[in-house]
C-alpha positions as CSV (number, residue, x, y, z in Angstrom):
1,X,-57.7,59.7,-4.2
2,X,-54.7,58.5,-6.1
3,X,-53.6,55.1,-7.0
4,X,-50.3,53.5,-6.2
5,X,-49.3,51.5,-9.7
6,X,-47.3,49.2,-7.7
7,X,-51.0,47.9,-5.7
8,X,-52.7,47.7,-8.9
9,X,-51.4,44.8,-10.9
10,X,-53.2,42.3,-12.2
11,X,-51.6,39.6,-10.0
12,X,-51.8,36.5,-10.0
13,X,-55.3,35.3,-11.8
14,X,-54.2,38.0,-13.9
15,X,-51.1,36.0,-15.3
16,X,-53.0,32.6,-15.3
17,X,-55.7,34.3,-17.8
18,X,-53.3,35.7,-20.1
19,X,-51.6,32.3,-20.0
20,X,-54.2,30.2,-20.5
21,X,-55.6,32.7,-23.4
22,X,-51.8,32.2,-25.2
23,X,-52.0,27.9,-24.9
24,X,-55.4,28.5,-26.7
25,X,-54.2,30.4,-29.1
26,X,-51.4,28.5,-29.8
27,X,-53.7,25.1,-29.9
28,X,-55.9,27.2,-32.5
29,X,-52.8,27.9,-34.7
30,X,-51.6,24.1,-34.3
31,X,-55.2,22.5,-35.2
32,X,-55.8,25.3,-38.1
33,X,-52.3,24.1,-39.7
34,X,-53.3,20.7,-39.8
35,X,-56.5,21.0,-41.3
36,X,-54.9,23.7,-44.1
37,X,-52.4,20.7,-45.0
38,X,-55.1,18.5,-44.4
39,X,-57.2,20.7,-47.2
40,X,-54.3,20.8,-49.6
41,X,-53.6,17.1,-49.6
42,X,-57.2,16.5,-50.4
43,X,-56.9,18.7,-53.6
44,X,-54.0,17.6,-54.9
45,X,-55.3,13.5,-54.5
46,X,-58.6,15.2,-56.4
47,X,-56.1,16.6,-59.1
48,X,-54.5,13.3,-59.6
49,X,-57.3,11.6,-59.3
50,X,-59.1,13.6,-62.8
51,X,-56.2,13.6,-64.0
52,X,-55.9,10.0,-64.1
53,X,-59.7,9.7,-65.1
54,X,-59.3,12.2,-68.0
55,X,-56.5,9.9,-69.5
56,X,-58.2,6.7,-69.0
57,X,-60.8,8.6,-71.2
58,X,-58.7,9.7,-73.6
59,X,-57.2,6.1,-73.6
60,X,-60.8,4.4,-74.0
61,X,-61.6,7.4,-77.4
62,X,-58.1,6.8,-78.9
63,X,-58.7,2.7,-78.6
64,X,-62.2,3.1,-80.3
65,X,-61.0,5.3,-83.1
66,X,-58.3,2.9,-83.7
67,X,-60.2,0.1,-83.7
68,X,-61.6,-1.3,-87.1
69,X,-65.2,-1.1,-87.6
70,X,-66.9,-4.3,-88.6
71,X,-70.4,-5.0,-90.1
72,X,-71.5,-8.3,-89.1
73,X,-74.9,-7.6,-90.5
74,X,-74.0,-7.0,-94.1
75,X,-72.5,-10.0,-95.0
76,X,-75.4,-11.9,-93.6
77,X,-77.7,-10.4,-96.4
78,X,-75.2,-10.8,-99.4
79,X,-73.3,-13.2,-100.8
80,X,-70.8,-13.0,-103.6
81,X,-72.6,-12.2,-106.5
82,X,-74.8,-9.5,-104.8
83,X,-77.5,-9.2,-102.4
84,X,-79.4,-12.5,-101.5
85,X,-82.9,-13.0,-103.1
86,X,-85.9,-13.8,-100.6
């Protein structure tokens, strides 16, 4: 028995498959886009975000090193000939 090729097509359903498979597909690419942009957004806000916290840091160290260290107790216990008797 032989087949004729022009019975044997996939028809109809055939078409609607393949087309339905292809607006899937093509929803997949669309949603997978958005959450890869999505992804890279969020990492560069993280960047900026250390980034900003590192120099705040770096702020805070440089402001303590350059601020003058006072000792409040020290000249409670002398005077100005010398240390205080008790």
């Amino acid at each position: 028995m032989t087949v004729d090729p022009d019975v044997v097509t996939p028809g109809f359903i055939g078409f609607v498959a393949i087309a339905l498979i292809a607006i899937v597909v093509v929803f997949l690419i669309i949603d997978m886009l958005r959450r890869i942009r999505r992804a890279g957004y969020r990492a560069d806000i993280n960047e900026q975000l250390d980034a900003e916290a590192e120099a705040e840091l770096n702020r805070r160290e440089d402001e303590a090193a350059a601020a003058p260290v006072t000792d409040h107790d020290a000249s409670d216990d002398t005077d100005a000939d010398g240390p205080a008797a008790r």
